[in-house]
GUBA-113343 format. One record per atom (N, C-alpha, C): y, z, x; residue number from 1; atom name. Coordinates in pm, whole numbers, plus 32768, in hexadecimal, padded with zeros to 4 digits. Example, Ala and Ser with C-alpha at 12.3 -4.5 7.8 and 13.67 -1.06 7.14 Angstrom:
<pts>
7DC7/830C/8527/1/N .
7E3E/830C/84CE/1/CA .
7EB6/830C/8528/1/C .
7F1F/82C4/8505/2/N .
7F96/82CA/8557/2/CA .
8003/8313/850A/2/C .
</pts>
This chain:
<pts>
3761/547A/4D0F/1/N .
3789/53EF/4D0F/1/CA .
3759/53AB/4C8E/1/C .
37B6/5389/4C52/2/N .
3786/531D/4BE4/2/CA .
3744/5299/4BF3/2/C .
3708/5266/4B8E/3/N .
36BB/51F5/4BA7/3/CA .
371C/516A/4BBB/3/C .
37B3/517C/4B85/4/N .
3804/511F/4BA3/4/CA .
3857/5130/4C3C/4/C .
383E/51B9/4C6A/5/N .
387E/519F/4D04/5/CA .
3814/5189/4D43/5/C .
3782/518A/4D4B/6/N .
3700/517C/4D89/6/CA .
3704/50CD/4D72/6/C .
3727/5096/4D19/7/N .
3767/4FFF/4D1C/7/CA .
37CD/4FE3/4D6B/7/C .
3817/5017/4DA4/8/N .
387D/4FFD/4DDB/8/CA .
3862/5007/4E6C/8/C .
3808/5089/4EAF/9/N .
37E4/508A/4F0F/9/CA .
3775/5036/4F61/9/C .
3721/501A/4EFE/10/N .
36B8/4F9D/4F21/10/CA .
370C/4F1D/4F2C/10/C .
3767/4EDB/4EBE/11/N .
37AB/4E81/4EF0/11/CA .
37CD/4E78/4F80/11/C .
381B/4F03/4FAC/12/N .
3857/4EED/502B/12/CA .
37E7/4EF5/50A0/12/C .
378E/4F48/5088/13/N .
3721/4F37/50D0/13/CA .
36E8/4EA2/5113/13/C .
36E6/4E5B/50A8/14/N .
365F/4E10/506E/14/CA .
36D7/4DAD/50F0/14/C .
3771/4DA8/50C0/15/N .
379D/4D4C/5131/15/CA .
37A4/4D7A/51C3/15/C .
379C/4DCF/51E2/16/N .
3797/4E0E/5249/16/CA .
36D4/4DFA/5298/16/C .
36A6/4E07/5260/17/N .
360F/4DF3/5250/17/CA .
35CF/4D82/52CD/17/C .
3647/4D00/529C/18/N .
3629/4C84/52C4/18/CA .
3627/4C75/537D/18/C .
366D/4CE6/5399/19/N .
367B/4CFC/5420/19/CA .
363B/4D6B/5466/19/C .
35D9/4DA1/5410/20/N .
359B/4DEC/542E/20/CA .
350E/4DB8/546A/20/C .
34B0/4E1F/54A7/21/N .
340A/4E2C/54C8/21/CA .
33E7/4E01/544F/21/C .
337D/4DBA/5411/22/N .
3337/4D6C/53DC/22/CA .
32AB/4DCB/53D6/22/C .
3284/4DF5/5377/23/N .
31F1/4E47/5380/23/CA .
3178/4DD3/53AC/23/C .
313A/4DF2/53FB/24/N .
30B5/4D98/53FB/24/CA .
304D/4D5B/5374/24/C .
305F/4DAD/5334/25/N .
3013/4D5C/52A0/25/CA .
307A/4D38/5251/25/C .
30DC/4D17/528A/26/N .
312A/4CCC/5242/26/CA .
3143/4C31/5268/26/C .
3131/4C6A/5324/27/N .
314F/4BD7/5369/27/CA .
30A9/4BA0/535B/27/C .
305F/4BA4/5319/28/N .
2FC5/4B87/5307/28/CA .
2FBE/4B47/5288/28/C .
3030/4B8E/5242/29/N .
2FF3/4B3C/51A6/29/CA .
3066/4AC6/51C5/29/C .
30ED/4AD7/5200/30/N .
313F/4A3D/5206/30/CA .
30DF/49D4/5286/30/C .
30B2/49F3/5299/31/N .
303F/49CA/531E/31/CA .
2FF2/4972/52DF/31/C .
2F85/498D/5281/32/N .
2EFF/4981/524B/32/CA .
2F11/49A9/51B4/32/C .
2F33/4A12/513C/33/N .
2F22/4A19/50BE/33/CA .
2E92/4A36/50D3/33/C .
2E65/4A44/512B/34/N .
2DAE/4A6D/511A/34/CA .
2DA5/4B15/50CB/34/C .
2D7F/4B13/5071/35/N .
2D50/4B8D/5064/35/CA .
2D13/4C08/50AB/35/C .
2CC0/4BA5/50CF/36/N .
2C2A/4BF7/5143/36/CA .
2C85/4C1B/51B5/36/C .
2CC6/4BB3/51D9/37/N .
2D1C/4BF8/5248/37/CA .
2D7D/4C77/524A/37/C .
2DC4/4C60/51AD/38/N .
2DF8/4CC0/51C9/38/CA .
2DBA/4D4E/51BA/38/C .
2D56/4D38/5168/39/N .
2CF7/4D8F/513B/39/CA .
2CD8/4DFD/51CF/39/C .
2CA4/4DBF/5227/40/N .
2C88/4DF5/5292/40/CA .
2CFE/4E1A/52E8/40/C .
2D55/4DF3/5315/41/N .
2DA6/4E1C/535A/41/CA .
2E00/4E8D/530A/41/C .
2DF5/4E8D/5292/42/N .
2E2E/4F18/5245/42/CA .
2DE1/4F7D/5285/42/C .
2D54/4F3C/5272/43/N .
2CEF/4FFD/528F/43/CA .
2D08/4FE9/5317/43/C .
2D27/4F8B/5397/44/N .
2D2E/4FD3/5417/44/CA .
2DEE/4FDF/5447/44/C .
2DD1/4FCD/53CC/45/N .
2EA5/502D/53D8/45/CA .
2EA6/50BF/53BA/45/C .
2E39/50DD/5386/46/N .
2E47/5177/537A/46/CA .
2E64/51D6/53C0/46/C .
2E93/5242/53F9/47/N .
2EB3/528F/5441/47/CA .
2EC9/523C/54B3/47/C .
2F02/51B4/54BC/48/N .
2F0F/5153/5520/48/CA .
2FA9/510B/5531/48/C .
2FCD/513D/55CA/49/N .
3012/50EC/55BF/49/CA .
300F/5062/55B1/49/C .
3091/5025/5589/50/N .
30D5/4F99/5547/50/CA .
305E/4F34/55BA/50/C .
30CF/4F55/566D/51/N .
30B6/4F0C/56B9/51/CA .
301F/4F02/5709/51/C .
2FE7/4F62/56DC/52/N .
2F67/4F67/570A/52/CA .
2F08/4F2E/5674/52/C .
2F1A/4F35/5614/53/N .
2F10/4EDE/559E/53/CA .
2EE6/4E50/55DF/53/C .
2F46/4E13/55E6/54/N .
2F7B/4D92/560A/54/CA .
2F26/4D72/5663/54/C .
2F37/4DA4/56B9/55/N .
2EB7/4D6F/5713/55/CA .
2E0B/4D67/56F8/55/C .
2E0B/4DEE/56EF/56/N .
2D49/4DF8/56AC/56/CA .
2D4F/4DAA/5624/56/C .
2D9D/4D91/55F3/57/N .
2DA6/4D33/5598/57/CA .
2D87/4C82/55B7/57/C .
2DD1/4C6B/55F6/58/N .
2DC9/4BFA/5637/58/CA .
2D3C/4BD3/567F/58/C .
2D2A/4C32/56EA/59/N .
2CA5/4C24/572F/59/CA .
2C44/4C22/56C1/59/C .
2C21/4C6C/5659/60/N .
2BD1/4C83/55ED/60/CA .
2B9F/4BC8/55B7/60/C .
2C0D/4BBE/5562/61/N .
2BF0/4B56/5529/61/CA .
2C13/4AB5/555E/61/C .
2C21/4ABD/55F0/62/N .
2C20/4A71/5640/62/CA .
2B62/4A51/562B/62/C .
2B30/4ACD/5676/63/N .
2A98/4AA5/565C/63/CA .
2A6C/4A9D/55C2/63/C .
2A8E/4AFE/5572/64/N .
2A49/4AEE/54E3/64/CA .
2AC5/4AEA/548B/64/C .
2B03/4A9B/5434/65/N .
2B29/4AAF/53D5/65/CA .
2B03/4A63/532E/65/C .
2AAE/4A99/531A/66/N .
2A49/4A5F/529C/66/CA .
2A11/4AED/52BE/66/C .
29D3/4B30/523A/67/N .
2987/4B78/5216/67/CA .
28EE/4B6B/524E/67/C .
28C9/4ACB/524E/68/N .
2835/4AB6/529F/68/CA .
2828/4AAD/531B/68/C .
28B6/4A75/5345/69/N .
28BE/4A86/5403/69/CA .
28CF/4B0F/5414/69/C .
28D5/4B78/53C3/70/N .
28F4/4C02/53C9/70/CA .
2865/4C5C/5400/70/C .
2811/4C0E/5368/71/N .
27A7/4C76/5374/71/CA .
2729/4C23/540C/71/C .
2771/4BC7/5469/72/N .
2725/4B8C/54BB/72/CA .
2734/4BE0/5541/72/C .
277A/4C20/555A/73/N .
27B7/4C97/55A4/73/CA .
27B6/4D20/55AF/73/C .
277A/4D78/55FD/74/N .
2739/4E25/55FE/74/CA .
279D/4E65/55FB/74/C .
27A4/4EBF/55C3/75/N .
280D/4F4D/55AC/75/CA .
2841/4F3A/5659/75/C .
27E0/4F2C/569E/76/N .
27EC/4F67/5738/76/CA .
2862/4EEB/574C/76/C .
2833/4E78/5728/77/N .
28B9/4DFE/5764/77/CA .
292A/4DF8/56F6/77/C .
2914/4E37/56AE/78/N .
2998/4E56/564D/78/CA .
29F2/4EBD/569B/78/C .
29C9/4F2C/56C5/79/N .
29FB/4FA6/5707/79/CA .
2A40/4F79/5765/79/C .
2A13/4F04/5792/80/N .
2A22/4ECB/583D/80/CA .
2AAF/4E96/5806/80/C .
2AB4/4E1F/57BB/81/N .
2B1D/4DEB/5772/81/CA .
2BAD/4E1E/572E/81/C .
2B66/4EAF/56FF/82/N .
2BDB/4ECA/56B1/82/CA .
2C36/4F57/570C/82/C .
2BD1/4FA6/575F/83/N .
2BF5/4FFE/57A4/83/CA .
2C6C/4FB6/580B/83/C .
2CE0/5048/581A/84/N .
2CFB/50C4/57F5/84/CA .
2D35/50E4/5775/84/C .
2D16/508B/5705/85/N .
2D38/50C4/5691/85/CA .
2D17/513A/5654/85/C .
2D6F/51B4/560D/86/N .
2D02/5203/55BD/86/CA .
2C98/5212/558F/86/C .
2C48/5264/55A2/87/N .
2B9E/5266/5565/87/CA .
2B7B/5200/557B/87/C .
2B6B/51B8/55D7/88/N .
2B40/514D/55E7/88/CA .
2AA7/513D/55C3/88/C .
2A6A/51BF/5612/89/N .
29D2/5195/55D7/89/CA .
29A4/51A8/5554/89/C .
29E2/51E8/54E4/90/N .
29D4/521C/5485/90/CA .
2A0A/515D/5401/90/C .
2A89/5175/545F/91/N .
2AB8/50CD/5425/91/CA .
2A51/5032/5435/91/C .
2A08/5052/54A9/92/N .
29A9/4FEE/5489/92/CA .
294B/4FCF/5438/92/C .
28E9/505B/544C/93/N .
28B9/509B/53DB/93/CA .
28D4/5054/534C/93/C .
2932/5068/5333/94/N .
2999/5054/52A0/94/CA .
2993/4FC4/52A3/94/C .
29C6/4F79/52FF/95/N .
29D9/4F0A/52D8/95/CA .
2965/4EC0/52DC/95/C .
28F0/4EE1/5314/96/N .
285A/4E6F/530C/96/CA .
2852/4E98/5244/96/C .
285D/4F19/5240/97/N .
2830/4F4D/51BE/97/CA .
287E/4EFA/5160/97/C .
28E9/4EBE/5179/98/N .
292F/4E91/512F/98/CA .
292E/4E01/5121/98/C .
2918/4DD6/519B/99/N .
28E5/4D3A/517E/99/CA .
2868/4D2E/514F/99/C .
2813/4D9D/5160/100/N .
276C/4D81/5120/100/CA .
276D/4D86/506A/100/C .
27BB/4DDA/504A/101/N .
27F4/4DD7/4FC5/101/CA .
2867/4D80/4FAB/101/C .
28A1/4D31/4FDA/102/N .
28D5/4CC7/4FAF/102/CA .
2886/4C4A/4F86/102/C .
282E/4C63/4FE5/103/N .
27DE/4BD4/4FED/103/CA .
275B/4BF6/4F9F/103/C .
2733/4C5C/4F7A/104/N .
26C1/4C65/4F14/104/CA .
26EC/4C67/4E7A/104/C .
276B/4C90/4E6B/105/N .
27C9/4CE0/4E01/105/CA .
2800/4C6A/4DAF/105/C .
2859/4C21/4E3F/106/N .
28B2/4BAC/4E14/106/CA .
28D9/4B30/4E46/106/C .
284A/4B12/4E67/107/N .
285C/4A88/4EA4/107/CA .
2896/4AAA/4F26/107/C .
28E1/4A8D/4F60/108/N .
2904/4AC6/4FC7/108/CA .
29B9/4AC8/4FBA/108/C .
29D7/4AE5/4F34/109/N .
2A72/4AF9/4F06/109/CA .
2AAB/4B91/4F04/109/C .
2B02/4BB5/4F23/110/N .
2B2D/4C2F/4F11/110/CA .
2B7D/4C26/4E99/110/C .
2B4B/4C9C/4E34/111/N .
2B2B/4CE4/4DA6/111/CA .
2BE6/4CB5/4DB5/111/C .
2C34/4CB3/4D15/112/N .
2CB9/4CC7/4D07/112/CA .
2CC7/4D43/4CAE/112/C .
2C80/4D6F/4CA8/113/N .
2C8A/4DF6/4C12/113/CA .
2C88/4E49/4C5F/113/C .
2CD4/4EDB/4C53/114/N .
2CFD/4F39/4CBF/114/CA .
2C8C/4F8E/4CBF/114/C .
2C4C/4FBC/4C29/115/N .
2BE0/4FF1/4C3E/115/CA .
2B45/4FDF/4C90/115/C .
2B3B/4F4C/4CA4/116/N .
2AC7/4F0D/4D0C/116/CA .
2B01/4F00/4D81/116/C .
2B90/4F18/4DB7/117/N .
2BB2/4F2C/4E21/117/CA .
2BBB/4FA9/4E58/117/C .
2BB7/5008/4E18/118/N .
2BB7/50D4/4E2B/118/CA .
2B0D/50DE/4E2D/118/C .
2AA8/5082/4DEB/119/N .
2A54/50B5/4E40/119/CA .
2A0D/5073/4E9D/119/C .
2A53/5032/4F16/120/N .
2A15/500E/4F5C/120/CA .
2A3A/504B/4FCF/120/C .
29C9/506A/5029/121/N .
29EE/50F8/50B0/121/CA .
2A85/50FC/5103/121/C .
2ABA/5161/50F9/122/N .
2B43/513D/5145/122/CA .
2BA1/511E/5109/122/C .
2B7D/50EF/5069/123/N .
2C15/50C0/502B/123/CA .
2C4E/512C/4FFA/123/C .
2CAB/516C/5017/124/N .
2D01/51DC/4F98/124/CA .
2D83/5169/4F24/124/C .
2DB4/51A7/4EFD/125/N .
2E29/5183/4EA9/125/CA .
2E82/5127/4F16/125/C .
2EB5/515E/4F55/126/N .
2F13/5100/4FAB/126/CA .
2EC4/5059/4FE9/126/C .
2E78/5087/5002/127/N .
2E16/4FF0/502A/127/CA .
2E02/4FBF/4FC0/127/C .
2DBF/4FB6/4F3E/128/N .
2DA3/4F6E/4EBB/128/CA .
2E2C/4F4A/4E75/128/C .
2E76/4F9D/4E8D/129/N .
2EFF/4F5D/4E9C/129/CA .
2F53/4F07/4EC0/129/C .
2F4E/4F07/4F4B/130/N .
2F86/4EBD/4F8E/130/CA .
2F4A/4E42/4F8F/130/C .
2E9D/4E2B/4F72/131/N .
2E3B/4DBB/4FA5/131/CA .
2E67/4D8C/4EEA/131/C .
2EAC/4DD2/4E7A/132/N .
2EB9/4D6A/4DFB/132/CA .
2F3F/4D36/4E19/132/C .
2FB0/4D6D/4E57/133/N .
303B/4D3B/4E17/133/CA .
3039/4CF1/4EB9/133/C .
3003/4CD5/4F25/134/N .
3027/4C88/4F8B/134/CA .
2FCF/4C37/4FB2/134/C .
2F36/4C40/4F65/135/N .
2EB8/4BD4/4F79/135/CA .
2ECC/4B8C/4EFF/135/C .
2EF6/4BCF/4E5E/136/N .
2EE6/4B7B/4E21/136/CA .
2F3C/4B5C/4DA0/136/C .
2FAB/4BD8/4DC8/137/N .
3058/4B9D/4D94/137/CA .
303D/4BDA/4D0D/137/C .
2FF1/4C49/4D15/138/N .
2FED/4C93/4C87/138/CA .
3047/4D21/4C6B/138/C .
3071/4D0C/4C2F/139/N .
3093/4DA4/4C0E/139/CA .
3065/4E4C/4C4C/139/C .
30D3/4E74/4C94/140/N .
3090/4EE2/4D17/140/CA .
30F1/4F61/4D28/140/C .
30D3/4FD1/4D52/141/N .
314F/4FFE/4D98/141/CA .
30DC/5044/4E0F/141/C .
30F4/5018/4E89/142/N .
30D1/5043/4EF6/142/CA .
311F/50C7/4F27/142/C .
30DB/5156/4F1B/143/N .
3136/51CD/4F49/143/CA .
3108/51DA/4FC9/143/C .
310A/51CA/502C/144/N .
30F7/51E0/50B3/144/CA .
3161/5295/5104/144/C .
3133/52CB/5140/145/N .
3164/5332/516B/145/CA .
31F3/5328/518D/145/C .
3232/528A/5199/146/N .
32DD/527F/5191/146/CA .
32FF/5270/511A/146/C .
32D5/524C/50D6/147/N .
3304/5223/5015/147/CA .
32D4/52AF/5014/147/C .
32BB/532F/5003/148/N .
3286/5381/4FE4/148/CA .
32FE/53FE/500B/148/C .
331C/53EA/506A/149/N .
3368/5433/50D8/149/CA .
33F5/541C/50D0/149/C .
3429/5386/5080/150/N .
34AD/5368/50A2/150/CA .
34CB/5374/500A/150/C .
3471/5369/4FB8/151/N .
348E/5360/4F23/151/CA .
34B8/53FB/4EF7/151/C .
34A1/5466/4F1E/152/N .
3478/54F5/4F40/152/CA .
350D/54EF/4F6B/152/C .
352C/54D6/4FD2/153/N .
359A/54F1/5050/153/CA .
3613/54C0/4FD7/153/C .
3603/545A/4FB3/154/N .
3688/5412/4F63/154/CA .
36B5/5463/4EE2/154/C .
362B/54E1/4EA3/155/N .
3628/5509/4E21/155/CA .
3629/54D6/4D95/155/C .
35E9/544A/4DDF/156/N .
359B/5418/4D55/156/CA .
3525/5426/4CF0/156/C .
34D1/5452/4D47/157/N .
346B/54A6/4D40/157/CA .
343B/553E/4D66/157/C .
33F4/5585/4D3C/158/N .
3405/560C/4D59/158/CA .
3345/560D/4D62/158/C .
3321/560B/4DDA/159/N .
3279/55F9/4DC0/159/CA .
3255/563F/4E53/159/C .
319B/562F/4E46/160/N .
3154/5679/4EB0/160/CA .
3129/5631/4F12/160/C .
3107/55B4/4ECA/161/N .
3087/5570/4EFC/161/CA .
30A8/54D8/4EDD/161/C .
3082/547A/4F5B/162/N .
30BA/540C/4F52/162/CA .
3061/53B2/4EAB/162/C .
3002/5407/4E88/163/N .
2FBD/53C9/4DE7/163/CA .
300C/53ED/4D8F/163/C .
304B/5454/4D97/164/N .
30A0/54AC/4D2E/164/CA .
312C/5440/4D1C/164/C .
3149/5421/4D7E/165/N .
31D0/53D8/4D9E/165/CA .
31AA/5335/4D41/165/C .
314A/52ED/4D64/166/N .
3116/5271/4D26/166/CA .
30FA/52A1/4CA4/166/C .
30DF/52E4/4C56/167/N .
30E3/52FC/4BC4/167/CA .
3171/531B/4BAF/167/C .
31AA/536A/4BD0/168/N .
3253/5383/4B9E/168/CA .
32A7/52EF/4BC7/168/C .
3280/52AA/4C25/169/N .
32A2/5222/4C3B/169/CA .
32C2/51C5/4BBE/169/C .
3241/51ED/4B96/170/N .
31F0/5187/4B4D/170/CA .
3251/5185/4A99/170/C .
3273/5219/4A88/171/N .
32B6/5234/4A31/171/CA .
333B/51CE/4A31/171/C .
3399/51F8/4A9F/172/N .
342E/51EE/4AAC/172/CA .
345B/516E/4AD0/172/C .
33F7/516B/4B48/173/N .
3446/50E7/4BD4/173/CA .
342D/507B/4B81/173/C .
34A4/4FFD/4B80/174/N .
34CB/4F94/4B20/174/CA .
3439/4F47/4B4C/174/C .
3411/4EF8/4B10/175/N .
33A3/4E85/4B36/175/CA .
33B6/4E1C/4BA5/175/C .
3435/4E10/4BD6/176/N .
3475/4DC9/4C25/176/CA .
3440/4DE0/4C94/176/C .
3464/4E73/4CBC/177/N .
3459/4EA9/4D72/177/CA .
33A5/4EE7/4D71/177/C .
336C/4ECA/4D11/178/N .
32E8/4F00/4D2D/178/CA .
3291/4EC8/4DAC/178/C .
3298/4E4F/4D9C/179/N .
3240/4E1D/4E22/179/CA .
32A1/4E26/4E98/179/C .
3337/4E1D/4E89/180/N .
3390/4E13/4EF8/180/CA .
3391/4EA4/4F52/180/C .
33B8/4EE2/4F15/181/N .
33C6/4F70/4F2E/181/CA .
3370/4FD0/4F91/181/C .
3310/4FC0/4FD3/182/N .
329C/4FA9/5053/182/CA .
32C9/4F74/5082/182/C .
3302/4F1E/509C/183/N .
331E/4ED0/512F/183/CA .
33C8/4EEA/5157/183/C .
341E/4F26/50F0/184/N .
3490/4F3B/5107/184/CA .
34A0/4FAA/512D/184/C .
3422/5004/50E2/185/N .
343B/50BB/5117/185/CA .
33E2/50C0/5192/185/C .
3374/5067/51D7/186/N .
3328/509D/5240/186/CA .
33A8/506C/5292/186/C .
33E7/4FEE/529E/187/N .
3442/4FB5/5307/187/CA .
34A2/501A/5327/187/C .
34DF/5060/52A6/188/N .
354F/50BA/5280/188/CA .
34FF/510F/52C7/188/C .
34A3/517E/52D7/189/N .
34A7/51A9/52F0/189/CA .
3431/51E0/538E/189/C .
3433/5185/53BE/190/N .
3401/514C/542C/190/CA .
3486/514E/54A8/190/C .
34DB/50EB/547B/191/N .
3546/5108/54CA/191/CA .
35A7/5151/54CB/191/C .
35E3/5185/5446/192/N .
3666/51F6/5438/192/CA .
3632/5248/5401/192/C .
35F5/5248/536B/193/N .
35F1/52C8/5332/193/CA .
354E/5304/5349/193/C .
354A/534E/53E3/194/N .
34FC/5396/5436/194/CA .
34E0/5409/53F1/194/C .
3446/543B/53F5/195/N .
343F/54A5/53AD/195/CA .
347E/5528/53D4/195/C .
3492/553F/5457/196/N .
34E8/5590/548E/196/CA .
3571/555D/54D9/196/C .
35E1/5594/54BE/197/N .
3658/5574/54ED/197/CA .
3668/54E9/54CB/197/C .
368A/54C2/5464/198/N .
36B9/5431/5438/198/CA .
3726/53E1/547B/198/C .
374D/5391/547B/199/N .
37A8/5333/5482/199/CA .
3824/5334/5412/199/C .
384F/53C8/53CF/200/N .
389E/539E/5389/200/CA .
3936/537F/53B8/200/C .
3967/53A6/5403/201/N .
39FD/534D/5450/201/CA .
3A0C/52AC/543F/201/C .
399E/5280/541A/202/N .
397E/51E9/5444/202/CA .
3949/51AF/53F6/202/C .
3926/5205/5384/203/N .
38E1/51B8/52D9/203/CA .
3930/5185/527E/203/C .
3919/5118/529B/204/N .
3973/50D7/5227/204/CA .
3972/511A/515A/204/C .
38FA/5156/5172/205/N .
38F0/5198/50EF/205/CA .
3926/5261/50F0/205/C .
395B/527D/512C/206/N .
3940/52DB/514E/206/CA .
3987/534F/50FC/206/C .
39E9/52D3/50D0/207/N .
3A39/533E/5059/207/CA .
3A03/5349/4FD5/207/C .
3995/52F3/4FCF/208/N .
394F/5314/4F36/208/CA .
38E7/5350/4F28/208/C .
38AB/538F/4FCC/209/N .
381A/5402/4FEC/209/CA .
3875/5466/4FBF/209/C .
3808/54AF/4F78/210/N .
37F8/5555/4F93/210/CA .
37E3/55AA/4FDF/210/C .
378E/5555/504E/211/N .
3753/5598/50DA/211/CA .
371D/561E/50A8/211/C .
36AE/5622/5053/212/N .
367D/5676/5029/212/CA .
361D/5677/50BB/212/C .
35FE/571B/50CA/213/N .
35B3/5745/5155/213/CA .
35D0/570C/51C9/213/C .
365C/56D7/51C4/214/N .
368C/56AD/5256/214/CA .
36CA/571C/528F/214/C .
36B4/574F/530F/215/N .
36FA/57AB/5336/215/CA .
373E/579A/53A2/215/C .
371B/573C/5426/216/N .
3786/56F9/5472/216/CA .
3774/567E/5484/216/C .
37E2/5616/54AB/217/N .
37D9/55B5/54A2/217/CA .
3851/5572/5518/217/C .
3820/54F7/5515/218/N .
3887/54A8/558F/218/CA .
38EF/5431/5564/218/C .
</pts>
């Protein structure tokens, strides 16, 4: 796929989009623009679902959302809060560590430079990512395991690893769809383009995939 039909398909996406599931750190930053917020609900989106997101999300910063109402609260009533999310106990963990270094580090602001966001516990690439181009409207490309998977699938990219994919990104994809492009490929591919057996009968893009490693589909 060329970089001018990968324009063409996000267009149609991007309108199609509007009627789609809504990722939770997305409906957080049109919510609030809080950083911290989204900051956190990225790391308990991890191996997490959307809708269970949403909730331990909610309950979370219902009681704490400030970094100091954070660190006023035990791993043990964090667990309580955020569970049945993934790693939950491991994620609490992470996040006291992370408000204790916010608030010794930076006032109690969360960092905008991607590199002071990779090292704080729990952040990989996709989170320091997502917490610059949707906390603070900077320049991003968030590769998440659907941008990774569908970019691959379409044959725009030819990669291993959803890091591998955000550097070849970084090369090609216009400056336009960089921050967009996460929320059009998790939606995209959340509801139709399934990692197994897709939705292609019913994709409005479907004549401009490659369906690279698709092998059946609906």
């Amino acid at each position: 796929m060329t970089t001018e039909t990968l324009d063409t398909v996000l267009t149609l996406l991007l309108e199609e989009s509007r009627t789609w599931h809504v990722p939770i750190v997305t409906l957080i930053k049109e919510r609030s623009h809080d950083p911290f917020q989204i900051l956190i609900s990225t790391v308990l989106s991890l191996r997490t679902k959307d809708e269970v997101t949403t909730v331990a999300s909610h309950r979370l910063f219902e009681i704490a959302d400030t970094p100091q109402k954070m660190l006023g609260l035990s791993a043990a009533a964090i667990q309580k809060l955020i569970y049945p999310v993934g790693f939950y106990k491991r994620k609490s963990e992470n996040i006291l560590e992370i408000c204790r270094i916010l608030q010794e580090e930076y006032q109690g602001h969360v960092p905008d430079d991607l590199d002071r966001l990779l090292a704080l516990p729990g952040v990989g690439r996709k989170t320091a990512n997502l917490v610059l181009t949707l906390g603070f409207d900077k320049p991003g490309i968030c590769v998440d395991t659907h941008v990774h998977r569908i970019t691959n699938r379409f044959g725009y990219v030819q990669t291993r690893f959803p890091d591998e994919t955000e550097m070849v990104l970084r090369e090609k994809l216009p400056a336009k769809w960089w921050i967009p492009i996460n929320d059009i490929l998790v939606a995209f591919g959340q509801g139709l383009c399934k990692p197994v057996s897709p939705f292609c009968s019913t994709c409005r893009v479907a004549q401009y995939c490659e369906r690279i490693g698709v092998d059946k589909s609906r």
